[in-house]
C-alpha positions as CSV (number, residue, x, y, z in Angstrom):
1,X,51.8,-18.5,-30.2
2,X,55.6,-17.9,-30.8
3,X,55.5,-19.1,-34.0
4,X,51.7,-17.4,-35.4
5,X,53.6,-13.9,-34.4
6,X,56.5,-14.8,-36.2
7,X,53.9,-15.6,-39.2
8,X,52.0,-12.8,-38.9
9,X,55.2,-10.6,-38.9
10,X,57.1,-11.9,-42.0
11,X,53.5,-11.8,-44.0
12,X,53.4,-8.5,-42.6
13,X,56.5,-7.5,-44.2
14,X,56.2,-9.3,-47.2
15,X,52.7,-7.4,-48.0
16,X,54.2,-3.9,-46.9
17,X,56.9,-4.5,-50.0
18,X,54.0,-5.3,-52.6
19,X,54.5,-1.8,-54.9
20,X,58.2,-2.0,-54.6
21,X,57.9,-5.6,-56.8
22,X,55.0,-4.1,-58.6
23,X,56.3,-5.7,-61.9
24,X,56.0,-9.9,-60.3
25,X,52.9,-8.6,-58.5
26,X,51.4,-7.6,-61.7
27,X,52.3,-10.7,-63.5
28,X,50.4,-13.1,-60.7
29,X,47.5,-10.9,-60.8
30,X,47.1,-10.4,-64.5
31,X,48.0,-14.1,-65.2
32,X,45.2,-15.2,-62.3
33,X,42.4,-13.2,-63.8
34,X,43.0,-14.2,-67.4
35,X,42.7,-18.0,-66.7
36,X,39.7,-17.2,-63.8
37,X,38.2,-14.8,-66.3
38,X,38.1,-17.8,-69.0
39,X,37.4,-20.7,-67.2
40,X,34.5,-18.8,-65.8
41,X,33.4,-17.8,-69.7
42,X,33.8,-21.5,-70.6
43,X,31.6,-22.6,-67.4
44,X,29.3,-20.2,-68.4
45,X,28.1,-21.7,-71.4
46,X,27.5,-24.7,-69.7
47,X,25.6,-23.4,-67.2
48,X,23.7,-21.8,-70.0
49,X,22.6,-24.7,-71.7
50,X,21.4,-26.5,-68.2
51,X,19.4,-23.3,-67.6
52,X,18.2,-23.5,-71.2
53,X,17.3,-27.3,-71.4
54,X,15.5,-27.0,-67.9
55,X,13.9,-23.6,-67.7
56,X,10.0,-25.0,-68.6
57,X,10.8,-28.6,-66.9
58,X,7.9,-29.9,-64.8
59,X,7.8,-32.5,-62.1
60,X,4.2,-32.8,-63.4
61,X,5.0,-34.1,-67.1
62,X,6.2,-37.9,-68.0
63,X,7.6,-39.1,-71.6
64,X,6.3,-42.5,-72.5
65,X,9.1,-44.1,-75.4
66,X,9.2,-47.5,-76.5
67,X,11.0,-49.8,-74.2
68,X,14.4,-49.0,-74.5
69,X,14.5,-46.5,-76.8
70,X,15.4,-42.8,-76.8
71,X,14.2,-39.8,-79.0
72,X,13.8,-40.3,-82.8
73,X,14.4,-44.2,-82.2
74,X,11.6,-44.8,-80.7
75,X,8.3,-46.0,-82.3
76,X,5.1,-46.6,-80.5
77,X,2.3,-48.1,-82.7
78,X,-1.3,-46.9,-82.6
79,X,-2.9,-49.0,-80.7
80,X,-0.1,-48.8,-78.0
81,X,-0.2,-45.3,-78.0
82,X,-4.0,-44.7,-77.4
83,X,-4.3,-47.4,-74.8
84,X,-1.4,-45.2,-73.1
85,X,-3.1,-42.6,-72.5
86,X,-6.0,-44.0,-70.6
87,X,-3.6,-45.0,-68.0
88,X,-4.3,-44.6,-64.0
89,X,-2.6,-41.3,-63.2
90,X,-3.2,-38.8,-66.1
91,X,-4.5,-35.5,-65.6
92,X,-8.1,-35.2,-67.7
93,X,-9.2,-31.8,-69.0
94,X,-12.6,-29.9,-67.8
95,X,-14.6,-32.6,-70.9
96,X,-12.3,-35.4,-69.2
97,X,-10.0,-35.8,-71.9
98,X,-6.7,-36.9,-70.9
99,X,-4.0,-34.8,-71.4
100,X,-1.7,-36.6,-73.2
101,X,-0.2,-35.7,-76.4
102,X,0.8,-38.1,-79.0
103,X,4.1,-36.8,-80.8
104,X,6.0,-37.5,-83.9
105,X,9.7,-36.0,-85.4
106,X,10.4,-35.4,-88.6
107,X,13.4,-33.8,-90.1
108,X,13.6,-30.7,-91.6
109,X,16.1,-27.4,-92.1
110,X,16.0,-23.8,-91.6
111,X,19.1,-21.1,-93.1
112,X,20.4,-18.7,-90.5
113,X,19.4,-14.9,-90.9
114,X,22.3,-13.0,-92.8
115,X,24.3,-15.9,-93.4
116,X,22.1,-18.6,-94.8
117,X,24.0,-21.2,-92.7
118,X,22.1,-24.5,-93.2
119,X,20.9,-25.9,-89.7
120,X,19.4,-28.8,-89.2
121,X,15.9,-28.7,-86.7
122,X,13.1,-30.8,-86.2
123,X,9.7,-30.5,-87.3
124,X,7.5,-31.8,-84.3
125,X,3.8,-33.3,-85.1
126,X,1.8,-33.1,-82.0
127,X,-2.2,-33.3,-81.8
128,X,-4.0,-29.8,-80.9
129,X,-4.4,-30.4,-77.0
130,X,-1.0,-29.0,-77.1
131,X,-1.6,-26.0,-74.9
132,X,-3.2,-27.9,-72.1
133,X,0.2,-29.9,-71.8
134,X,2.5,-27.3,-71.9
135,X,0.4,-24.3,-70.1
136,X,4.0,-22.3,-70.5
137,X,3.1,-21.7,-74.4
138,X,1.2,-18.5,-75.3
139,X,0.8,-17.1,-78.9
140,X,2.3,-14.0,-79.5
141,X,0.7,-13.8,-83.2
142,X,-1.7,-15.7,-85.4
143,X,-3.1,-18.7,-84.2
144,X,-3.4,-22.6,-83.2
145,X,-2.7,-25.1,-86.2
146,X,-6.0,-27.2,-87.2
147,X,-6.3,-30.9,-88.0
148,X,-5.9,-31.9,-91.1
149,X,-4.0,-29.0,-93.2
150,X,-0.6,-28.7,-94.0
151,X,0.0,-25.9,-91.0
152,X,2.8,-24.9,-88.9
153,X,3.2,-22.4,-86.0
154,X,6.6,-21.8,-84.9
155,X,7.8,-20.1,-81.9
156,X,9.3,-16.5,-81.7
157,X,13.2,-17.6,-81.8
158,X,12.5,-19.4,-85.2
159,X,11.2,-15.8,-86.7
160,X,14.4,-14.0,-84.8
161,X,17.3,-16.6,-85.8
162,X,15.8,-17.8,-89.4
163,X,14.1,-17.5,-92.5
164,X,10.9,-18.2,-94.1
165,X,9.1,-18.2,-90.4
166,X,7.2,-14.8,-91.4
167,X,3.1,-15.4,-90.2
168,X,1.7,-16.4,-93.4
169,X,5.0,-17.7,-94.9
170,X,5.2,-21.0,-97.0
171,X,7.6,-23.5,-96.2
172,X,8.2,-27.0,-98.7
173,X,8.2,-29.9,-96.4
174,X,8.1,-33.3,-98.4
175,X,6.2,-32.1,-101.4
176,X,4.1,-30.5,-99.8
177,X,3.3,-26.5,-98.9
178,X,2.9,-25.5,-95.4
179,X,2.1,-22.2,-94.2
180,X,3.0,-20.8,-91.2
181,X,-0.3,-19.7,-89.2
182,X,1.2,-18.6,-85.7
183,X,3.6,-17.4,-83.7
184,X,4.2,-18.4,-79.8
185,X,6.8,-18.4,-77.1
186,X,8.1,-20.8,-73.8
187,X,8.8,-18.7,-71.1
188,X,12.6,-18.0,-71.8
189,X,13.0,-20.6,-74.3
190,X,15.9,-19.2,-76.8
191,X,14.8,-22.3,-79.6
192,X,13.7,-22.7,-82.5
193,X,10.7,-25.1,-82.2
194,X,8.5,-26.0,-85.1
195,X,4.9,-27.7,-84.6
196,X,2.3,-29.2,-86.9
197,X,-0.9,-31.6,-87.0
198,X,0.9,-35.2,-86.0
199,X,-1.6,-36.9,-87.7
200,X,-0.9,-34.5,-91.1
201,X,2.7,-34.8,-90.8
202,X,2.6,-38.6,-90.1
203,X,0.4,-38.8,-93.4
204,X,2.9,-36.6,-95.4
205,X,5.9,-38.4,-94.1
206,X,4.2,-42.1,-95.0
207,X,4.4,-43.0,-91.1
208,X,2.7,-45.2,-89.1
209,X,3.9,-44.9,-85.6
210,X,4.3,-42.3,-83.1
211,X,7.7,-41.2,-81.5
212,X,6.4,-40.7,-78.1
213,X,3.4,-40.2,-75.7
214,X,3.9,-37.0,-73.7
215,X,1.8,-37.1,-70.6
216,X,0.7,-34.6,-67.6
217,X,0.0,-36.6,-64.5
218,X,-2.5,-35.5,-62.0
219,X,0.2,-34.4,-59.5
220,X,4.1,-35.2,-59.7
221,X,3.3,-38.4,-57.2
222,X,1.6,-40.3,-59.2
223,X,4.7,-40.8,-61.5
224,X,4.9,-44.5,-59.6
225,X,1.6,-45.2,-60.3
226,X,1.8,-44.6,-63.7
227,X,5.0,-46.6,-63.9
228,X,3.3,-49.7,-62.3
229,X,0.6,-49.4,-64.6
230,X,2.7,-49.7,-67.2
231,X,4.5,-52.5,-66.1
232,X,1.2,-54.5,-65.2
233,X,0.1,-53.9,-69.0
234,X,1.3,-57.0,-71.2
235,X,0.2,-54.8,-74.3
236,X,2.0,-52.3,-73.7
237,X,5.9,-52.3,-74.4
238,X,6.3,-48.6,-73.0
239,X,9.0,-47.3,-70.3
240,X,8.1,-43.6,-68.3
241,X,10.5,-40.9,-67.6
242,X,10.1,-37.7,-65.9
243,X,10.5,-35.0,-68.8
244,X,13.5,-34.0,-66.4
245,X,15.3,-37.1,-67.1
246,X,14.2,-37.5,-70.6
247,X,16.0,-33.8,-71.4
248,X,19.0,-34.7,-69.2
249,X,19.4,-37.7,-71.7
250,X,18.8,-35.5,-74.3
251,X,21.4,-33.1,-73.6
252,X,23.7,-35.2,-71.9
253,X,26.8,-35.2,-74.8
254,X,26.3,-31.6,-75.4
255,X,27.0,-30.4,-71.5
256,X,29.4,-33.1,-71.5
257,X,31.0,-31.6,-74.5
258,X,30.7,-28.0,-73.1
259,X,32.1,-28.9,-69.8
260,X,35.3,-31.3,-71.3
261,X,36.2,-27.8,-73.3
262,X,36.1,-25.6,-70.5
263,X,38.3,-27.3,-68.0
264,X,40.5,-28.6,-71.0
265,X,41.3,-24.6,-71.6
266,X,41.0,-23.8,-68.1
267,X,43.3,-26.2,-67.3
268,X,46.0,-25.4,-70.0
269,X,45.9,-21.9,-69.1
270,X,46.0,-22.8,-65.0
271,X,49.2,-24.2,-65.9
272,X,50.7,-21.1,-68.0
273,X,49.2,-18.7,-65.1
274,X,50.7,-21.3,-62.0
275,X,54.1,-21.2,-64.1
276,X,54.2,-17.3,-64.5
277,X,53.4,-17.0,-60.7
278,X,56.3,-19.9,-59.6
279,X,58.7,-17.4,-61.8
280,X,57.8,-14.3,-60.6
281,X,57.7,-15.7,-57.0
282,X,61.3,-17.1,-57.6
283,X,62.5,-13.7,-58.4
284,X,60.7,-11.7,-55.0
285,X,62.3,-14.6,-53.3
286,X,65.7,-13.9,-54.6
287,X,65.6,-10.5,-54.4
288,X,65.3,-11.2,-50.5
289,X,67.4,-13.5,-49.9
290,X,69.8,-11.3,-47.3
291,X,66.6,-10.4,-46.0
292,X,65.7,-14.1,-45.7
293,X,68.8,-15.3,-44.4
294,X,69.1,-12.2,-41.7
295,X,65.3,-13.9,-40.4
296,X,66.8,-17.3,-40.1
297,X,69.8,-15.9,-38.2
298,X,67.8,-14.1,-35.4
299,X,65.9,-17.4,-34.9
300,X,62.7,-17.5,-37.4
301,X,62.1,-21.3,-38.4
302,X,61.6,-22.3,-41.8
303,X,58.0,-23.5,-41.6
304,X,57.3,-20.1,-40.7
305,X,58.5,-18.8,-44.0
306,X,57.7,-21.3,-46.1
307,X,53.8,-20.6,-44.4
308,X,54.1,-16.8,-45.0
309,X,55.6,-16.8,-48.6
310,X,52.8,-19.2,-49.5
311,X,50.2,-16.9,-47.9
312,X,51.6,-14.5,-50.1
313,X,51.0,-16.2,-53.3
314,X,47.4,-17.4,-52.0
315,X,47.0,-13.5,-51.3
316,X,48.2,-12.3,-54.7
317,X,45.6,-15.0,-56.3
318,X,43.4,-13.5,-54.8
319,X,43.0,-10.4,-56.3
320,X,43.1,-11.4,-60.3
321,X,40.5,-14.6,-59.2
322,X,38.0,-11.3,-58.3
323,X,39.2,-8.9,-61.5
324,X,38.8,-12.4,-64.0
325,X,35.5,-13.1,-62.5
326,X,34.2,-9.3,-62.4
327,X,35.3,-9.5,-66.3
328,X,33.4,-12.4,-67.0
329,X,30.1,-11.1,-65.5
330,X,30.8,-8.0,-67.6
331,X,31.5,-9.3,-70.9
332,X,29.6,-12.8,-70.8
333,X,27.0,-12.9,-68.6
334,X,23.6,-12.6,-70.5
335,X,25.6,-13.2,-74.1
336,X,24.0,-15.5,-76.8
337,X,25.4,-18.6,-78.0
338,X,24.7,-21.0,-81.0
339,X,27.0,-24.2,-80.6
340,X,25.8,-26.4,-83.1
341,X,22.5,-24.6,-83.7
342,X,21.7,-24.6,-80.1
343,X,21.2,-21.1,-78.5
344,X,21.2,-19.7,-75.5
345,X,22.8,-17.4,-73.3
346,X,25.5,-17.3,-70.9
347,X,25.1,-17.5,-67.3
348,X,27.8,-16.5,-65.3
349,X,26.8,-17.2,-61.3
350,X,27.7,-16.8,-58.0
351,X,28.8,-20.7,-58.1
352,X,30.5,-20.0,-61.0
353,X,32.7,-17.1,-59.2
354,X,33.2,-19.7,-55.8
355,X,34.6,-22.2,-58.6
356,X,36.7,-19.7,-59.9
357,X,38.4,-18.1,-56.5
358,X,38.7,-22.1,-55.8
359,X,40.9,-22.6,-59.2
360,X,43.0,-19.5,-58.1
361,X,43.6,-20.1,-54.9
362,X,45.0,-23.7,-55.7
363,X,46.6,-21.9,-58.3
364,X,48.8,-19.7,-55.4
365,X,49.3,-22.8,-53.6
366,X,50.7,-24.5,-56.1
367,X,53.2,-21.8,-58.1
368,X,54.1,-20.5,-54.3
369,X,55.3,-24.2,-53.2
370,X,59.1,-24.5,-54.6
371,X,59.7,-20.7,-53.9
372,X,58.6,-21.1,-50.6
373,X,60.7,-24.1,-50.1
374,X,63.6,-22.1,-51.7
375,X,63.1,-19.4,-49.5
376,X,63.4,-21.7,-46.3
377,X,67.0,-22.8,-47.7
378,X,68.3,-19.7,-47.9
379,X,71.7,-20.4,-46.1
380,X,72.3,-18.2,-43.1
381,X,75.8,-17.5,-44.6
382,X,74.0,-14.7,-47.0
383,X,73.3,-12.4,-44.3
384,X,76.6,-13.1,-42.6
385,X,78.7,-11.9,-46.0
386,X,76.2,-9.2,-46.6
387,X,77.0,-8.0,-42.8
């Protein structure tokens, strides 16, 4: 008890002489909520992108690839890929139909509005059941693309971000002329995504297999029976993800990527802004060191003070982690981002802001340490020649 009064006193003290070292106060603030203020930024493009890749993810919609392959590699012939969708578990339309639709990637380009930046994007063949997969697609313009003609609709970020997109537009894909007939949009979908007849594109592209089997089950639950089914099939050389997992793949270098960058910078400036706070905590320390030394005359320990000078530090984190996140919100939250031609925007959240008053406070723990062990060793002498 002896000792938590003695605490409470010295931070007392301490906190009372804040605007007469307004100059290191400032420093430790400022310092705090610049590295706060970007590693929250940096975070928040990561968070961004998760929110992106999973914002029309359901637990209702399975990827069928060939066995072991991923994306583009994979190749599922015919045969394989209509016996697929007759499998024990798929959802079947008001005709019964099955909802399953057969899918094939090609490559292709679009050139960035105002700059004419070349970017790379994939032209995706799918058969015209489309909308009863993925419910979350409406069309904001035009129409549905039909069997058999060289047609394209593209979604509403594709008209925004590029050119040649216009309703009606004609676009040269392997020698041949496609026009694009619709417009239509995913929820908040920020990408450019470009679909076509499968079997036209398939034709066009002289190709004979199908890159995947995208499937809606009946309910999320029978994921296990489809899975067994699959495994029970000797024809079929097919492996079933959730189209959770499948993106996660997908996506996995790019957060991966994104997250490496922002702790790399976070942590680089962490250790400029733990630095500048060890300095300008040196010099409050030695601008008390009679008053130091006087408290270890009359009795006070040196835990005590090295507890209250790093309280003091934690304390003046404090403060900058707040103003660097409040920044962050300001300028970043909501902002659009393109790394390599993949957009979306950045979401700065109340995880986020935890993380960063986390990063600061370990911050004031750290650049407080030596001058709190420095202040414990101030040799009772001091006082004794100031007196």
């Amino acid at each position: 008890m002896y000792s938590a009064r003695q605490f409470f006193g010295i931070l007392t003290v301490n906190l009372a002489g804040v605007t007469a070292r307004l100059g290191s106060v400032l420093t430790i603030i400022i310092g705090v909520a610049c590295t706060v203020g970007a590693l929250v930024a940096m975070l928040a493009m990561d968070t961004g992108a998760r929110r992106q890749e999973m914002g029309n993810v359901r637990d209702d919609r399975v990827i069928l690839r060939s066995t072991g392959a991923r994306g583009i590699e994979s190749n599922i012939p015919r045969g394989e890929a209509i016996l697929a969708t007759a499998l024990p578990g798929i959802r079947r339309d008001a005709e019964g139909a099955p909802e399953a639709v057969l899918e094939a990637f090609v490559p292709s380009e679009g050139h960035r509005r105002g700059t004419g930046t070349r970017i790379f994007m994939p032209i995706i063949g799918s058969t015209t059941n489309l909308t009863d997969y993925m419910p979350e697609l409406h069309f904001t313009a035009g129409r549905m693309f039909r069997r058999g003609l060289y047609e394209l609709i593209a979604s509403d970020p594709c008209v925004r971000q590029f050119q040649g997109f216009e309703l009606g537009a004609s676009r040269p894909l392997h020698g041949a002329q496609w026009t694009v007939v619709g417009h239509f949009e995913r929820g908040e979908d920020q990408q450019c995504v470009v679909f076509a007849d499968v079997e036209t594109l398939m034709a066009t592209f002289n190709r004979t297999t199908y890159s995947g089997v995208a499937v809606r089950l009946e309910s999320p639950a029978q994921y296990d029976t489809l899975r067994a089914a699959l495994k029970a099939d000797p024809a079929l050389h097919l492996e079933a993800r959730r189209e959770r997992e499948e993106l996660e793949e997908q996506f996995k270098g790019l957060n991966s990527l994104l997250n490496f960058v922002s702790y790399f910078i976070g942590t680089i400036m962490a250790i400029g802004a733990t630095l500048g706070a060890m300095n300008s905590l040196y010099a409050i320390v030695d601008s008390r060191r009679r008053e130091l030394a006087t408290l270890r005359a009359i009795g006070f320990g040196s835990g005590v003070i090295i507890a209250s000078v790093l309280c003091e530090s934690i304390l003046l984190a404090l403060p900058g982690a707040l103003l660097g996140s409040a920044l962050a919100w300001l300028l970043f939250n909501g902002l659009s981002a393109s790394p390599f031609g993949y957009s979306f925007n950045l979401q700065v959240t109340p995880s986020l802001i935890e993380l960063g008053v986390g990063w600061s406070l370990a911050m004031g723990l750290l650049g407080g340490l030596l001058p709190a062990l420095r202040a414990a060793r101030v040799p009772v002498t001091t006082a004794l020649r100031a007196t």
